[in-house]
C-alpha positions in Angstrom: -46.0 -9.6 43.2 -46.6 -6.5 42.1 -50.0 -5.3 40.5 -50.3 -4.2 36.8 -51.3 -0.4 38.3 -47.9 -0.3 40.6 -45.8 -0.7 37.9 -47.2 1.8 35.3 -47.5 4.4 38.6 -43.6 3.3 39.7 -42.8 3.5 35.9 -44.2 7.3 35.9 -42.9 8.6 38.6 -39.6 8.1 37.5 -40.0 9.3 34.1 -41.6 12.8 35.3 -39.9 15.6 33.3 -37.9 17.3 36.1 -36.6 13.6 37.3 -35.5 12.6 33.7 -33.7 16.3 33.2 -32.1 16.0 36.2 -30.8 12.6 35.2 -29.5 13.7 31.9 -28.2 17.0 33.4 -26.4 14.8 35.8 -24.7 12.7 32.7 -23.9 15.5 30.4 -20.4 16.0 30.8 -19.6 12.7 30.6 -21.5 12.0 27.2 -20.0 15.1 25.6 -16.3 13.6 26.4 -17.4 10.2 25.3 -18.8 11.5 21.9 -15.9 13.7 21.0 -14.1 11.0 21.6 -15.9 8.5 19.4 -15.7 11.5 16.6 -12.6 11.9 16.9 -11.6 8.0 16.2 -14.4 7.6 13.6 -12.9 10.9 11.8 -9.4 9.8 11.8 -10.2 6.3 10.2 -12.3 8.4 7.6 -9.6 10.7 6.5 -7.1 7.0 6.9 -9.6 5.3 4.3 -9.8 8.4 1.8 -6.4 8.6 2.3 -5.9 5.2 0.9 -8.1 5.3 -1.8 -6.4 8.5 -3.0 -2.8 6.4 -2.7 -4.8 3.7 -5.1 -5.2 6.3 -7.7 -7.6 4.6 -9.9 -10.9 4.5 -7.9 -13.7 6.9 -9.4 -15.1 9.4 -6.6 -18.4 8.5 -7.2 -18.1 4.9 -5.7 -15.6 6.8 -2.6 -19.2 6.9 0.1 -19.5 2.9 -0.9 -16.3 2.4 0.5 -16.2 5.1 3.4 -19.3 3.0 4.2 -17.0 -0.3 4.6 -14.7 1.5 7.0 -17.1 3.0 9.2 -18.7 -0.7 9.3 -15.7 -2.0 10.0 -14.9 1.0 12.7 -18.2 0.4 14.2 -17.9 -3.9 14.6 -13.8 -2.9 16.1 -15.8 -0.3 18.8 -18.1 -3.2 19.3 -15.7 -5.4 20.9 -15.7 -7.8 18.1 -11.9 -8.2 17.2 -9.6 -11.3 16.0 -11.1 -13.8 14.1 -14.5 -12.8 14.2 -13.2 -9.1 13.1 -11.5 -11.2 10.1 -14.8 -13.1 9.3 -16.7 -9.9 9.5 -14.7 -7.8 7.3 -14.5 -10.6 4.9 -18.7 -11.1 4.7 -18.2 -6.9 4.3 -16.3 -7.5 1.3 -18.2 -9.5 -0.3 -21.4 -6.7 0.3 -19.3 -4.0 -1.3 -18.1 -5.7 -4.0 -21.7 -6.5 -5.0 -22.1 -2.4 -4.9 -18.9 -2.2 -7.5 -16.0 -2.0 -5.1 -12.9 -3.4 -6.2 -11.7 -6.3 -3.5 -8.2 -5.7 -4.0 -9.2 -2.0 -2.7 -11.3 -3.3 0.0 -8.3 -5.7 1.2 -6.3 -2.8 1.1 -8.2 -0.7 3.5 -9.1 -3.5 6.0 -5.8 -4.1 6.1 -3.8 -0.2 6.0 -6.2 1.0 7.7 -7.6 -1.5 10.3 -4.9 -4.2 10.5 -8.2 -6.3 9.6 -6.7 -9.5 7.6 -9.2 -10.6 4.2 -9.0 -12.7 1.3 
């Protein structure tokens, strides 16, 4: 078993500055293709939920963040790996959360459902 002092001196010497930027440096590319492409599916859901509250017509602007906030939950769960039923149940206890902020649930089935084939009641 290793001693208390070997670990913090093991521990150090890999986080020295040049090891770490090396590290990252080595990464880079690969986490700049991975987050343009997470930006580019959390934008298009964005513009697919403003979309849809601009086909509902009757929502005030003021409340449109509250339910660009239950989309990008819902995006976020979906790039989570939770999907199916659990997805369902999710977006359902969602609901419920934005409705107690003044969203509509007719509005909030909509988008789960145009926008994320998510299925609520």
């Amino acid at each position: 078993m290793r001693t208390d002092e070997q670990r913090q001196d093991k521990y150090a010497a890999k986080n020295v500055a040049a090891t770490v930027s090396l590290k990252v440096a080595s990464m880079l590319a690969s986490m700049k293709t991975g987050f343009a492409d997470q930006a580019q599916s959390f934008v298009a859901k964005e513009i697919a939920v403003q979309g849809a509250l601009n086909v509902i017509g009757t929502v005030p602007t003021i409340l449109y963040p509250f339910y660009l906030n239950f989309g990008r939950e819902i995006w976020g769960l979906s790039r989570k790996g939770v999907a199916g039923t659990a997805l369902n149940f999710m977006a359902e206890s969602l609901s419920t959360k934005y409705q107690s902020y003044g969203c509509v649930k007719n509005n909030l089935i909509s988008i789960a459902n145009d926008v994320f084939n998510v299925t609520i009641t």
